[in-house]
mmCIF file of the C-alpha atoms, coordinates in Angstrom:
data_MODEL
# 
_entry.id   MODEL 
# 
loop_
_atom_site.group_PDB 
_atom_site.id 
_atom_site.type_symbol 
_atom_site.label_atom_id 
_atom_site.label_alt_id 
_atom_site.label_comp_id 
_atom_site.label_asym_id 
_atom_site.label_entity_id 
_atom_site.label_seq_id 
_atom_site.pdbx_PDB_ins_code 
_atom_site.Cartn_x 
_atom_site.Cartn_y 
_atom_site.Cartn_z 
_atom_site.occupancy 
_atom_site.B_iso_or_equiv 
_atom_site.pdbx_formal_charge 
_atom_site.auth_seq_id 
_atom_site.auth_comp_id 
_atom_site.auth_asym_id 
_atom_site.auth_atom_id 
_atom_site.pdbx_PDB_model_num 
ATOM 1   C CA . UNK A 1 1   ? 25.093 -35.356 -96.361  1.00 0.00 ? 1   UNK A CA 1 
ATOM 2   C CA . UNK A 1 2   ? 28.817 -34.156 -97.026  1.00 0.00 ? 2   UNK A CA 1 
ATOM 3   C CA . UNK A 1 3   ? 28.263 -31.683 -94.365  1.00 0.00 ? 3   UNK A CA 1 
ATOM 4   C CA . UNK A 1 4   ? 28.565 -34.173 -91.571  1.00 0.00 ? 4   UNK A CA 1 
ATOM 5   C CA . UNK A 1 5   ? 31.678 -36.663 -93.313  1.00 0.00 ? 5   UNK A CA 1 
ATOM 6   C CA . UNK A 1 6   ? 34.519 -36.828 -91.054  1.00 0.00 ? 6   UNK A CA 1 
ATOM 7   C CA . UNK A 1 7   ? 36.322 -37.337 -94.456  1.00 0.00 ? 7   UNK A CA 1 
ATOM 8   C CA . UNK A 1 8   ? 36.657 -36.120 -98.507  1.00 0.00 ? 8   UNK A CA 1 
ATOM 9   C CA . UNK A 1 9   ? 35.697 -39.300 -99.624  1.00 0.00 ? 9   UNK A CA 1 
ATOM 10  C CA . UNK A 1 10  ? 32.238 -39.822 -99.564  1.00 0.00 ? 10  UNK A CA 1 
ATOM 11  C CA . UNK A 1 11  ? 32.021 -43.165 -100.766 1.00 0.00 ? 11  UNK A CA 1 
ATOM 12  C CA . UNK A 1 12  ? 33.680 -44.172 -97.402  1.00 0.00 ? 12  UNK A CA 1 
ATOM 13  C CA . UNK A 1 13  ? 32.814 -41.858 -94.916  1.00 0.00 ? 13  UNK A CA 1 
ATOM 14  C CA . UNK A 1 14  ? 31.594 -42.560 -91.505  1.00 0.00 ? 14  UNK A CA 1 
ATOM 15  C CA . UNK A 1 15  ? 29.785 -40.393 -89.450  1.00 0.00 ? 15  UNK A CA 1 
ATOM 16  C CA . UNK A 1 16  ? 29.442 -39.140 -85.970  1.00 0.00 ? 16  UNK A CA 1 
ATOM 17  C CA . UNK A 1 17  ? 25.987 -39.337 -83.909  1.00 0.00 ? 17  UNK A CA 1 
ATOM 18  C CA . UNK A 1 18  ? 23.226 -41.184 -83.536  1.00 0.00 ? 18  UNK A CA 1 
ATOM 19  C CA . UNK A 1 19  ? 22.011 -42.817 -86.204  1.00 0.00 ? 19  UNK A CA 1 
ATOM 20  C CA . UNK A 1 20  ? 18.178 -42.215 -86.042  1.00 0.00 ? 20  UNK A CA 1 
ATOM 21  C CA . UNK A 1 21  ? 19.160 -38.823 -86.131  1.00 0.00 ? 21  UNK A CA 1 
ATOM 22  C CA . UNK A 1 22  ? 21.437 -39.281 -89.371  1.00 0.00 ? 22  UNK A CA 1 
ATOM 23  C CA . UNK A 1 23  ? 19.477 -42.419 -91.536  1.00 0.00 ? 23  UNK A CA 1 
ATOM 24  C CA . UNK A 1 24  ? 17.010 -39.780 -92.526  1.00 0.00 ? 24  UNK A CA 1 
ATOM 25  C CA . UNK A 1 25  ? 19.574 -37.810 -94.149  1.00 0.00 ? 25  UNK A CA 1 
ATOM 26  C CA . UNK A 1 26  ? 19.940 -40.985 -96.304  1.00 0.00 ? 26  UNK A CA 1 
ATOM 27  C CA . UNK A 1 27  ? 18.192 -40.974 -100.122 1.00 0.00 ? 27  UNK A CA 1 
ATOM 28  C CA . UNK A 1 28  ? 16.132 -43.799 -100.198 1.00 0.00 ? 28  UNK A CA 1 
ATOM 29  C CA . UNK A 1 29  ? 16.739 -46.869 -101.977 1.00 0.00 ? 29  UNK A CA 1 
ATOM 30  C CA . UNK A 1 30  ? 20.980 -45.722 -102.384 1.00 0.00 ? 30  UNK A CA 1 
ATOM 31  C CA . UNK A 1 31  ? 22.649 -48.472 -100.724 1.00 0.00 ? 31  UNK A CA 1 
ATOM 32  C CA . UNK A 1 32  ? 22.989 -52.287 -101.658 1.00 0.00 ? 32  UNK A CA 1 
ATOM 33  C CA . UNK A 1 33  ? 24.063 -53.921 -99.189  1.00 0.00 ? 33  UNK A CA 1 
ATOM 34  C CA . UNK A 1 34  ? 23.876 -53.397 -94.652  1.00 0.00 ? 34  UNK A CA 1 
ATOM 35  C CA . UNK A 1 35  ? 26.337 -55.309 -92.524  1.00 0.00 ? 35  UNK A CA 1 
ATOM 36  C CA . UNK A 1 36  ? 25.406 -54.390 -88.923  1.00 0.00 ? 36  UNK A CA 1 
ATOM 37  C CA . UNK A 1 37  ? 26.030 -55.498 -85.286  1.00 0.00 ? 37  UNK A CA 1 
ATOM 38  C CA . UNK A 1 38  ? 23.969 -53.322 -82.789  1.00 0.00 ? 38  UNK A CA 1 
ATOM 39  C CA . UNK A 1 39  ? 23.779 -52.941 -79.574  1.00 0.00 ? 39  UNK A CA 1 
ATOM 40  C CA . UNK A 1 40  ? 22.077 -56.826 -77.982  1.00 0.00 ? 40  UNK A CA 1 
ATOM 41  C CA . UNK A 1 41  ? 20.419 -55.231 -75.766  1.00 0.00 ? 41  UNK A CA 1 
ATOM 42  C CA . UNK A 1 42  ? 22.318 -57.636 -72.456  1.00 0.00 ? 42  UNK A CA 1 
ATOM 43  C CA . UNK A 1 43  ? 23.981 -54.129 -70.729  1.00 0.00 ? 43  UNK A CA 1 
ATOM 44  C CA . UNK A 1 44  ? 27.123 -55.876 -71.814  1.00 0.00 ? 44  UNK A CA 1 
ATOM 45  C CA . UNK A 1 45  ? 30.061 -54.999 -69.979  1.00 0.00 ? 45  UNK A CA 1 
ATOM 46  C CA . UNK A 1 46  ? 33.209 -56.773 -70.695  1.00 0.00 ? 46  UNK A CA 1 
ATOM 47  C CA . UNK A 1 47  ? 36.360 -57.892 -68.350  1.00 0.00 ? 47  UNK A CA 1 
ATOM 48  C CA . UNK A 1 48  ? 37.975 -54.905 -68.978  1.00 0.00 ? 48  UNK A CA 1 
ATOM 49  C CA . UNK A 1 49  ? 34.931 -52.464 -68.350  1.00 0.00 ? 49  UNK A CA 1 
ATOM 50  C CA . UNK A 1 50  ? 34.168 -51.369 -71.522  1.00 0.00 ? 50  UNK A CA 1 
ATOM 51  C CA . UNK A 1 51  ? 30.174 -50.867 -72.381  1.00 0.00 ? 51  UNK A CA 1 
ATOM 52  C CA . UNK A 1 52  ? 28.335 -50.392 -75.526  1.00 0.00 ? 52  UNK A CA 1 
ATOM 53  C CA . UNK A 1 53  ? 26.336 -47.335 -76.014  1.00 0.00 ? 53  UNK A CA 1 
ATOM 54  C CA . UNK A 1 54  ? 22.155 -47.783 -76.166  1.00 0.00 ? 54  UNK A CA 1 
ATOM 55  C CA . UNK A 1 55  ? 22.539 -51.752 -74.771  1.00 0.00 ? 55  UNK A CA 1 
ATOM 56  C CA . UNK A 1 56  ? 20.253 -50.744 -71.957  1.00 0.00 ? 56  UNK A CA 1 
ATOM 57  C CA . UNK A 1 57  ? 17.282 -50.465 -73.926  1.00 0.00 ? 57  UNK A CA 1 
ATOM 58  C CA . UNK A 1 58  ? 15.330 -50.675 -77.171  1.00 0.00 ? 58  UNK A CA 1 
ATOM 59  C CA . UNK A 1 59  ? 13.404 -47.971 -78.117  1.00 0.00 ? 59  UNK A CA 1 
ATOM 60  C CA . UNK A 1 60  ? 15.845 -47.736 -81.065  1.00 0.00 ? 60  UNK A CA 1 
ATOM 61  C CA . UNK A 1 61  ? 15.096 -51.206 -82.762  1.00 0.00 ? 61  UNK A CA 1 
ATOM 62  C CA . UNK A 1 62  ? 12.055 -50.451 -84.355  1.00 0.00 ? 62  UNK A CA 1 
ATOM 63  C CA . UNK A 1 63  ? 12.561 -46.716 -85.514  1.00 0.00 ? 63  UNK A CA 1 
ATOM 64  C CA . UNK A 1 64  ? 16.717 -48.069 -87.212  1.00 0.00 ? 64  UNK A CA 1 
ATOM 65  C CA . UNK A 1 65  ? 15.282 -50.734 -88.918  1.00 0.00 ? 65  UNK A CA 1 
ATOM 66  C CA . UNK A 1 66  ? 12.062 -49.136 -90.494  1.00 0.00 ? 66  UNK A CA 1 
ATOM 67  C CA . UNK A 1 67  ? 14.926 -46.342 -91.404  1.00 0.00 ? 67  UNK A CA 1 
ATOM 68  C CA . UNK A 1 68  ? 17.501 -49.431 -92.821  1.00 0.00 ? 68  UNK A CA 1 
ATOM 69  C CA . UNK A 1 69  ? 14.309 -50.797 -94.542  1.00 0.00 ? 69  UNK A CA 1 
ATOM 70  C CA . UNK A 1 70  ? 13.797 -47.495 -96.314  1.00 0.00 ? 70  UNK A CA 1 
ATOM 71  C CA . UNK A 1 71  ? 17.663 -46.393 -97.594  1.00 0.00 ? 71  UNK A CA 1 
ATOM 72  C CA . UNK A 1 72  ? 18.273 -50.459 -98.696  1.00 0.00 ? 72  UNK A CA 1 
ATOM 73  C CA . UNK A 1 73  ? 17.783 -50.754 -102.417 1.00 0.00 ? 73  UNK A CA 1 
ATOM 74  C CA . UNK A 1 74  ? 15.172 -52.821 -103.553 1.00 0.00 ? 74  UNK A CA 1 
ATOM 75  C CA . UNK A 1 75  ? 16.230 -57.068 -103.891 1.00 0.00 ? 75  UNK A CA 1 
ATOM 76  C CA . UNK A 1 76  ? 18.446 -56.895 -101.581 1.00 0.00 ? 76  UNK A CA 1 
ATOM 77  C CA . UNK A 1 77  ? 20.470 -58.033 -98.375  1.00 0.00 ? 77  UNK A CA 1 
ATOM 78  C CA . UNK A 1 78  ? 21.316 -57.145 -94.899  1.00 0.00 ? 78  UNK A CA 1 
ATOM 79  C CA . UNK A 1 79  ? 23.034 -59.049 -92.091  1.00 0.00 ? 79  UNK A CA 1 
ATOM 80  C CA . UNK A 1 80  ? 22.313 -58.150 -88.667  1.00 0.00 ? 80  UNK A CA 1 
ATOM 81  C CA . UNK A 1 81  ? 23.882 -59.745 -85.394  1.00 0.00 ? 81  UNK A CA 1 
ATOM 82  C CA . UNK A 1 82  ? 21.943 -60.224 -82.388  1.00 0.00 ? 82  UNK A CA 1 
ATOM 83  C CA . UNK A 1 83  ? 21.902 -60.916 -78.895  1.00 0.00 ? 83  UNK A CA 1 
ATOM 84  C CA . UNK A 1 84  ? 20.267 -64.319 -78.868  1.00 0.00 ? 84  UNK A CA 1 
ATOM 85  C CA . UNK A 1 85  ? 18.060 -63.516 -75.338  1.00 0.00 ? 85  UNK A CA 1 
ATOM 86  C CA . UNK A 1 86  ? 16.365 -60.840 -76.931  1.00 0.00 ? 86  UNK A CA 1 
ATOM 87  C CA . UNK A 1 87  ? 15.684 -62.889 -80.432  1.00 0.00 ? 87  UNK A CA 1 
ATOM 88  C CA . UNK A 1 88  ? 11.798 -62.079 -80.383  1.00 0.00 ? 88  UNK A CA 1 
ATOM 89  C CA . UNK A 1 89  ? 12.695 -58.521 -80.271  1.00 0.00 ? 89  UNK A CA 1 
ATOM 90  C CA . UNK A 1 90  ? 15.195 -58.260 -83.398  1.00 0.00 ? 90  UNK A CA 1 
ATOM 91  C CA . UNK A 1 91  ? 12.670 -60.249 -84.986  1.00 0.00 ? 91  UNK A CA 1 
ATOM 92  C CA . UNK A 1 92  ? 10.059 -58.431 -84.401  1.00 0.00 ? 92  UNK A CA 1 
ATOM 93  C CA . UNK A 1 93  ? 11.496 -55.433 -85.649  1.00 0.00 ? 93  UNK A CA 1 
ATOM 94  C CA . UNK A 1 94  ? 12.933 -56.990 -88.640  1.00 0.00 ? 94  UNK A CA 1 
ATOM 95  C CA . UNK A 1 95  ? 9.325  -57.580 -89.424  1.00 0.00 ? 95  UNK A CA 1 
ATOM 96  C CA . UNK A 1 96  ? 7.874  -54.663 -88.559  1.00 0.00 ? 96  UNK A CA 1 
ATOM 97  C CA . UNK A 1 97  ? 10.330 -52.935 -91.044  1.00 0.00 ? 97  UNK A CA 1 
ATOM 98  C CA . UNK A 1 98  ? 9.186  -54.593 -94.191  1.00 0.00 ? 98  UNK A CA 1 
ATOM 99  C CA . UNK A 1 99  ? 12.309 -57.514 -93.609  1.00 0.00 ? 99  UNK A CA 1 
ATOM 100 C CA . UNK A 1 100 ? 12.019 -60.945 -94.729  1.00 0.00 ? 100 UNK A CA 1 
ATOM 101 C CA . UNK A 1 101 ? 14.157 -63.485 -92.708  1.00 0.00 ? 101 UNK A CA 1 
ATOM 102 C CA . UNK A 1 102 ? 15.436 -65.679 -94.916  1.00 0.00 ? 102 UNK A CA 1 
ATOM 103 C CA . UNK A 1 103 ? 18.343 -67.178 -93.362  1.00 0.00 ? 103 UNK A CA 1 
ATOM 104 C CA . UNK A 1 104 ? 20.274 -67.652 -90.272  1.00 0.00 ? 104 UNK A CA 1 
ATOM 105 C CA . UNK A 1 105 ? 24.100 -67.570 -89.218  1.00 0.00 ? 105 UNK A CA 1 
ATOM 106 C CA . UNK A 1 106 ? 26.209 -69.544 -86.546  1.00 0.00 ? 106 UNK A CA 1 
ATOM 107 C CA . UNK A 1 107 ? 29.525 -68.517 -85.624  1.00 0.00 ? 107 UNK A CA 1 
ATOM 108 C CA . UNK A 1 108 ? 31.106 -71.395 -83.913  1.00 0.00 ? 108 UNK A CA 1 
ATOM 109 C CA . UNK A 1 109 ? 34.140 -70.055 -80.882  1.00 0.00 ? 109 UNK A CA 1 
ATOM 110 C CA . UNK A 1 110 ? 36.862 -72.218 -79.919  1.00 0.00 ? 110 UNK A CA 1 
ATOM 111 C CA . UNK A 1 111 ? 37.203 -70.598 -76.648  1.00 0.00 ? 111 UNK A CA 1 
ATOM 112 C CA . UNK A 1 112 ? 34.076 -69.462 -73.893  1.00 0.00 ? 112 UNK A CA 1 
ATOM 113 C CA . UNK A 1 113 ? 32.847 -66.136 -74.457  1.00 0.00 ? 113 UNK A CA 1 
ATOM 114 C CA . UNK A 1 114 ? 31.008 -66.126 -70.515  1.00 0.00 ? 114 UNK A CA 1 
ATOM 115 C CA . UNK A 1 115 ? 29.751 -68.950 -68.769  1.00 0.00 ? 115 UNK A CA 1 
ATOM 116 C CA . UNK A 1 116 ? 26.353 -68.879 -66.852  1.00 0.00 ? 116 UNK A CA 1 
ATOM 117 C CA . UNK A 1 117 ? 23.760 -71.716 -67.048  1.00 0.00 ? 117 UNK A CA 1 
ATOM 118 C CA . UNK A 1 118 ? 26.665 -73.162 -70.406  1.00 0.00 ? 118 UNK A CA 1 
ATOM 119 C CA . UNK A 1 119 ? 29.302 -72.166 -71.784  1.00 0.00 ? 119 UNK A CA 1 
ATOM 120 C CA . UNK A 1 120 ? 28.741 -69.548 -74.623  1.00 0.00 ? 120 UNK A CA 1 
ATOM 121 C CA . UNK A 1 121 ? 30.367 -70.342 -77.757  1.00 0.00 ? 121 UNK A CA 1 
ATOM 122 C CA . UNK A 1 122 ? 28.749 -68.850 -80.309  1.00 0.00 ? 122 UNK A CA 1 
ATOM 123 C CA . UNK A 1 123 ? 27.763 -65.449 -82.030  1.00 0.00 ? 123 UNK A CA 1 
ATOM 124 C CA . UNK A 1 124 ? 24.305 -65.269 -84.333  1.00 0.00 ? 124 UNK A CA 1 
ATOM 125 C CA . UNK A 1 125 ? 23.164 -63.365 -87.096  1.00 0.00 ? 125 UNK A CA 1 
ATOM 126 C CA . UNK A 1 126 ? 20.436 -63.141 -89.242  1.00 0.00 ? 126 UNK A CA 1 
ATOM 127 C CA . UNK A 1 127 ? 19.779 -62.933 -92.833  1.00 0.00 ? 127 UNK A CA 1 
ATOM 128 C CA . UNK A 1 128 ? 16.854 -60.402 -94.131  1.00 0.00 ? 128 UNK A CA 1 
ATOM 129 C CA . UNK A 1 129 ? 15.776 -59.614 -97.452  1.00 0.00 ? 129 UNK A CA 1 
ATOM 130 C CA . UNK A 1 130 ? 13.965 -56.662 -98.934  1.00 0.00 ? 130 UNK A CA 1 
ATOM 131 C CA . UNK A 1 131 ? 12.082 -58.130 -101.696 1.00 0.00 ? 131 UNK A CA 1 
ATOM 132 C CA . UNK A 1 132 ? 13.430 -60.891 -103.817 1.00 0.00 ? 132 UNK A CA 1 
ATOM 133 C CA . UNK A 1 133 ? 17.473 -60.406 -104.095 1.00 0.00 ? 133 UNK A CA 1 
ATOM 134 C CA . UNK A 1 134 ? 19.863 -63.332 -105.367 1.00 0.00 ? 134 UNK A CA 1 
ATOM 135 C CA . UNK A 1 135 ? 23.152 -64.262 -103.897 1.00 0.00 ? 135 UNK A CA 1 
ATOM 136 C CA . UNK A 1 136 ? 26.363 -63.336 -106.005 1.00 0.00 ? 136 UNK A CA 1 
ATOM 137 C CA . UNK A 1 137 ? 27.304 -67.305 -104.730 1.00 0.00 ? 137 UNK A CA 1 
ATOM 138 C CA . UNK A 1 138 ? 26.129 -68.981 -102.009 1.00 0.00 ? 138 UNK A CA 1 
ATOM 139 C CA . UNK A 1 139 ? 27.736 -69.319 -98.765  1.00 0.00 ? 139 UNK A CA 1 
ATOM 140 C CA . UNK A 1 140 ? 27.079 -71.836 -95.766  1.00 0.00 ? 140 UNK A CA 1 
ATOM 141 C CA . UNK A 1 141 ? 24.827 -70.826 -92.663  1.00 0.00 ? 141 UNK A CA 1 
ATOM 142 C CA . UNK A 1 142 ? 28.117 -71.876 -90.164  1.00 0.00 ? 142 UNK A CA 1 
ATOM 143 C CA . UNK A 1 143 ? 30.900 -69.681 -90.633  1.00 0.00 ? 143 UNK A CA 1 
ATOM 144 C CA . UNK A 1 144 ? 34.091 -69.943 -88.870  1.00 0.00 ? 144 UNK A CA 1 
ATOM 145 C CA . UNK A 1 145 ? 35.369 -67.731 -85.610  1.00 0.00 ? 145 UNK A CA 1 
ATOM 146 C CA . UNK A 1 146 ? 38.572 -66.269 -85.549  1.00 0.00 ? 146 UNK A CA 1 
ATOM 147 C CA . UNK A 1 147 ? 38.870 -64.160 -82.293  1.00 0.00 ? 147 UNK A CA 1 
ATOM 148 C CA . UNK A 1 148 ? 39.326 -60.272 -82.974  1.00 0.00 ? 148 UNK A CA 1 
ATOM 149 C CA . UNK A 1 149 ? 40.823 -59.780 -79.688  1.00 0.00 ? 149 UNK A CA 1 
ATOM 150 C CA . UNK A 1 150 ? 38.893 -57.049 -78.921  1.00 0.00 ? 150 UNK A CA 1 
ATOM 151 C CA . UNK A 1 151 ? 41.485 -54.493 -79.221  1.00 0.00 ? 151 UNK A CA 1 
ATOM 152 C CA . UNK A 1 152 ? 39.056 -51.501 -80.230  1.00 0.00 ? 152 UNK A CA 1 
ATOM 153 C CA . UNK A 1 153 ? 35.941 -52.495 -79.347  1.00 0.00 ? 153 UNK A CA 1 
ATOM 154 C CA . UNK A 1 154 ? 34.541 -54.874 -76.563  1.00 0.00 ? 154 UNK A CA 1 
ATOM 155 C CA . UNK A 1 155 ? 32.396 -56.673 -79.075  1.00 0.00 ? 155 UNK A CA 1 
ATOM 156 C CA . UNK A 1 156 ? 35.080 -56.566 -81.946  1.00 0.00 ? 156 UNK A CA 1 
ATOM 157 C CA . UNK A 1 157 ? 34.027 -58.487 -85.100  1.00 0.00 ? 157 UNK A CA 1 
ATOM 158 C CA . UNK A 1 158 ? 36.520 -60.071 -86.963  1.00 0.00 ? 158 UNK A CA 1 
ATOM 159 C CA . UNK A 1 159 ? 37.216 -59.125 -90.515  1.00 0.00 ? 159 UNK A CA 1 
ATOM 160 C CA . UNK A 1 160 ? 37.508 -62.732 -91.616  1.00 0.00 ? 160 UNK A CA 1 
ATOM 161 C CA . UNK A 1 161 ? 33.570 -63.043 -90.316  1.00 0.00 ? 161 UNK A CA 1 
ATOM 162 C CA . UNK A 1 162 ? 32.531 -60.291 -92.405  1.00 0.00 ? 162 UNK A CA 1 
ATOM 163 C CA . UNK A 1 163 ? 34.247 -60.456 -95.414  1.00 0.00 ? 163 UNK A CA 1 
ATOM 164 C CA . UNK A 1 164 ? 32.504 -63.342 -96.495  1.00 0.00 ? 164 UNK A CA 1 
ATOM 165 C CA . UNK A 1 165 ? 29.025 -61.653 -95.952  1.00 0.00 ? 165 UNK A CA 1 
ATOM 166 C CA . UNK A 1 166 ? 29.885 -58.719 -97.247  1.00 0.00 ? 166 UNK A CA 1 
ATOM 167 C CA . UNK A 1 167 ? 31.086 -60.668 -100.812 1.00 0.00 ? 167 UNK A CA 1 
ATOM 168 C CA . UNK A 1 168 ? 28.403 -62.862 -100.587 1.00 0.00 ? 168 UNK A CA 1 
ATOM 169 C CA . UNK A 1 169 ? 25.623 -60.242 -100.173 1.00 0.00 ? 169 UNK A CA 1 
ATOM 170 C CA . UNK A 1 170 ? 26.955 -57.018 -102.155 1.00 0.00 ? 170 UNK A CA 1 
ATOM 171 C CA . UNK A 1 171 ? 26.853 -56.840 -106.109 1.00 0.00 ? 171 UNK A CA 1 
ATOM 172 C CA . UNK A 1 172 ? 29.944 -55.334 -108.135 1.00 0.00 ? 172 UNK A CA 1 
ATOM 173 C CA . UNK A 1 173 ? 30.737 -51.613 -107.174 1.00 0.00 ? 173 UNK A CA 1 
ATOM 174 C CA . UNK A 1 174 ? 27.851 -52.302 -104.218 1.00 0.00 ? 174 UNK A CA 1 
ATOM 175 C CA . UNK A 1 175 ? 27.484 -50.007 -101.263 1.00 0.00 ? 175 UNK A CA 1 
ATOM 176 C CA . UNK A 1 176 ? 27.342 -51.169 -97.974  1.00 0.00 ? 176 UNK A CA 1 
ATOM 177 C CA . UNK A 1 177 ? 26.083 -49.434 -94.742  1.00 0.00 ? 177 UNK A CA 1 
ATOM 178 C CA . UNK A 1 178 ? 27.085 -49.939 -91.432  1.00 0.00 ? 178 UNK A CA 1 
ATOM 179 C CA . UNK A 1 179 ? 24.718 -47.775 -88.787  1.00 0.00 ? 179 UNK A CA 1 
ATOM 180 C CA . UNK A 1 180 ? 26.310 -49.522 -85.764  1.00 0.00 ? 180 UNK A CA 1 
ATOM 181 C CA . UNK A 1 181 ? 29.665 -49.219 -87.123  1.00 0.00 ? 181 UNK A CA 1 
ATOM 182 C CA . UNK A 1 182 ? 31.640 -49.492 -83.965  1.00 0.00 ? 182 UNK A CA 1 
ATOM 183 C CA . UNK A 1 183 ? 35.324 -49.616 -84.443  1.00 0.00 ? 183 UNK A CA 1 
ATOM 184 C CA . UNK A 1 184 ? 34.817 -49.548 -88.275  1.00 0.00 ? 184 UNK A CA 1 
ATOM 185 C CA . UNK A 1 185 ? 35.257 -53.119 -88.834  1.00 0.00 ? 185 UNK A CA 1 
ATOM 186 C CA . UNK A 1 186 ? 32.473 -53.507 -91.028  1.00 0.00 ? 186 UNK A CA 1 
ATOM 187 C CA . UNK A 1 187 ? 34.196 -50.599 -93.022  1.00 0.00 ? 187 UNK A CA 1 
ATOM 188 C CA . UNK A 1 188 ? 37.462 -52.093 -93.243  1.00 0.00 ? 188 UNK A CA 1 
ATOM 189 C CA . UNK A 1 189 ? 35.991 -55.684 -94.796  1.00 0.00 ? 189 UNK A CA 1 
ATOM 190 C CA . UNK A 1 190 ? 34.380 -53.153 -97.132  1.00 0.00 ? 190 UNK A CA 1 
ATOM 191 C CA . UNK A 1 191 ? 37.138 -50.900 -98.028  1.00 0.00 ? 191 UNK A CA 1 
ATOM 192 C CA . UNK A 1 192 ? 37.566 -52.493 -101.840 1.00 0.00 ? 192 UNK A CA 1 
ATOM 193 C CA . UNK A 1 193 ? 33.760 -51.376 -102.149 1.00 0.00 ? 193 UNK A CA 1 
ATOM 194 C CA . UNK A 1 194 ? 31.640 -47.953 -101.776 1.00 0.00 ? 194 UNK A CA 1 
ATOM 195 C CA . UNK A 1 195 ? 31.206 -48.159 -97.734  1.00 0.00 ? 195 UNK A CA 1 
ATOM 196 C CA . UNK A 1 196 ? 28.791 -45.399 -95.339  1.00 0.00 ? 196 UNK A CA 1 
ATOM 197 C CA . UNK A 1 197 ? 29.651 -45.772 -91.407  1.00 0.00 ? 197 UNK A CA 1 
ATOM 198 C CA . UNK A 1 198 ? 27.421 -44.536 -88.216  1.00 0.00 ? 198 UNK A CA 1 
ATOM 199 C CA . UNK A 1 199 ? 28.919 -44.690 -84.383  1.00 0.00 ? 199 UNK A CA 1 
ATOM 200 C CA . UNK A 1 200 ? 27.332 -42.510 -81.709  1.00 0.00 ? 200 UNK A CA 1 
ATOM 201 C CA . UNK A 1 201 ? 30.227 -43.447 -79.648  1.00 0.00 ? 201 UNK A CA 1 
ATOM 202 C CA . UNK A 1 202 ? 32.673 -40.562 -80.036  1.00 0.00 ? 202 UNK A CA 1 
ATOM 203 C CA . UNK A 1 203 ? 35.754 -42.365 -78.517  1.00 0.00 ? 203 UNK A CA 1 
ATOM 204 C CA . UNK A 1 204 ? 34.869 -45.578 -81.203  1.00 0.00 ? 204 UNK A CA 1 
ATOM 205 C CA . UNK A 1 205 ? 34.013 -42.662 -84.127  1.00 0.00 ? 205 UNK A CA 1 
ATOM 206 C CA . UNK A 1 206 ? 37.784 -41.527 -83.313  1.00 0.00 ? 206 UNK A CA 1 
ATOM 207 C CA . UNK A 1 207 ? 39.205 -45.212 -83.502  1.00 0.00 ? 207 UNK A CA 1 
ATOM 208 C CA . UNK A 1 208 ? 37.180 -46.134 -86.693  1.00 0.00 ? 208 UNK A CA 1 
ATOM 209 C CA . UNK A 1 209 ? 38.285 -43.008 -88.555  1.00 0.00 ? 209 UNK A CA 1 
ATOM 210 C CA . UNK A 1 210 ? 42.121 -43.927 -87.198  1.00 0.00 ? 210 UNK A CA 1 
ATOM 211 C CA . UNK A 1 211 ? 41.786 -47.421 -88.527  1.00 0.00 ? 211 UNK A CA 1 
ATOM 212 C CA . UNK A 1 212 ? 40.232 -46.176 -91.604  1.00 0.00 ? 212 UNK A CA 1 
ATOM 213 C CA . UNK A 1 213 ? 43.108 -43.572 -92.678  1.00 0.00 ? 213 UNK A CA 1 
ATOM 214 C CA . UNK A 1 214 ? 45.791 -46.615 -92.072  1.00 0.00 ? 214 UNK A CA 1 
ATOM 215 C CA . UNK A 1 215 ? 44.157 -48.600 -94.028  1.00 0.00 ? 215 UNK A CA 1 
ATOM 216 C CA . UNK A 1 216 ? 44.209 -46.221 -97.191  1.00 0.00 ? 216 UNK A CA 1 
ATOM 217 C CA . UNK A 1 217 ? 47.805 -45.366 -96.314  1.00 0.00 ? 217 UNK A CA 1 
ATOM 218 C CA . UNK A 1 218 ? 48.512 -48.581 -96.503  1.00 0.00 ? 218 UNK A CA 1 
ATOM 219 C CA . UNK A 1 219 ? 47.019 -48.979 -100.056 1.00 0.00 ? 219 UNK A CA 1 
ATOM 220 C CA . UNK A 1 220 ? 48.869 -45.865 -101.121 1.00 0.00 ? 220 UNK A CA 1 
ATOM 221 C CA . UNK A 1 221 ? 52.261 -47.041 -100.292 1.00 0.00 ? 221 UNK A CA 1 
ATOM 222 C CA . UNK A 1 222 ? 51.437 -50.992 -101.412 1.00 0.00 ? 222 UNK A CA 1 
# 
């Protein structure tokens, strides 16, 4: 595993490639806690051009979750985001893996993310559970939006979105994984804890590890 860490710290590293291709790598049972937003499978493309890698298709649903099923420790959490036209799909894969869905999250927008038949104002994520974890506190199902921008990613998460899951979910010294990582968002709400990272995407790879290394500078010097 330290082979392929774009970093000496191996409690936050985050890898390059594809993530079916790395998750094996993974011990099973070593991490506590996954915080993901994959690809919705829409062919997004936003105002400015940008795409997301693997949102044409699925054939990587089932085979990443079976494999996020497997390396997630026993009781306990993952979030995953969705794209809420292909629901039955996510679902079915949660399922497939082993995942119990046990709760569901709405992330009201004060603005219009696209409008089409309405206008869309929400992001959705799901709660699963691999066998019979307990909350460190409980947290409501409607969490509030704060726009990221979008400044390194087209589908940007805030940090003030996942920073709640990610205290909510992940026990004291917890590790999370992020196999969709992105821009490293997920990373950067996780920084105080252990934190793993996959992006396929070598130009968001480059941006995560960037954000990543100012963050800890930033720590140093505070």
């Amino acid at each position: 595993m330290t082979s392929v860490l774009t970093n000496d710290d191996v409690t936050h590293g985050i890898w390059k490639g594809d993530c079916l291709e790395l998750l094996p790598a993974l011990p099973e049972a070593s991490v506590d806690f996954i915080l993901t937003d994959p690809p919705y499978i829409t062919r997004y493309r936003s105002r400015d051009g940008r795409t997301v890698p693997n949102d044409n298709n699925d054939a990587w649903l089932k085979p990443a979750f079976a494999e996020l099923y497997r390396v997630l420790k026993p009781d306990s959490f993952a979030v995953s985001f969705y794209g809420w036209s292909k629901a039955d799909r996510f679902l079915t894969a949660f399922r497939a893996a082993g995942f119990r869905v046990v709760g569901h999250f709405v992330f009201p927008k004060r603005y219009t993310s696209k409008t089409q038949f309405v206008r869309y104002q929400h992001e959705a994520a799901y709660l699963l559970a691999k066998g019979n974890p307990t909350p460190k506190h409980l947290i409501g199902d409607v969490l509030d939006w704060s726009y990221s921008g979008n400044k390194y990613h087209p589908t940007e998460k805030p940090l003030c979105v996942l920073t709640p899951l990610i205290a909510a979910f992940t026990p004291a010294n917890g590790l999370v994984l992020d196999p969709f990582a992105g821009s490293g968002s997920t990373l950067l709400a996780a920084r105080a804890l252990g934190c793993w990272g996959i992006e396929l995407d070598a130009k968001y790879h480059a941006i995560a590890c960037n954000r990543l290394a100012q963050a800890r500078q930033r720590r140093f010097h505070d």
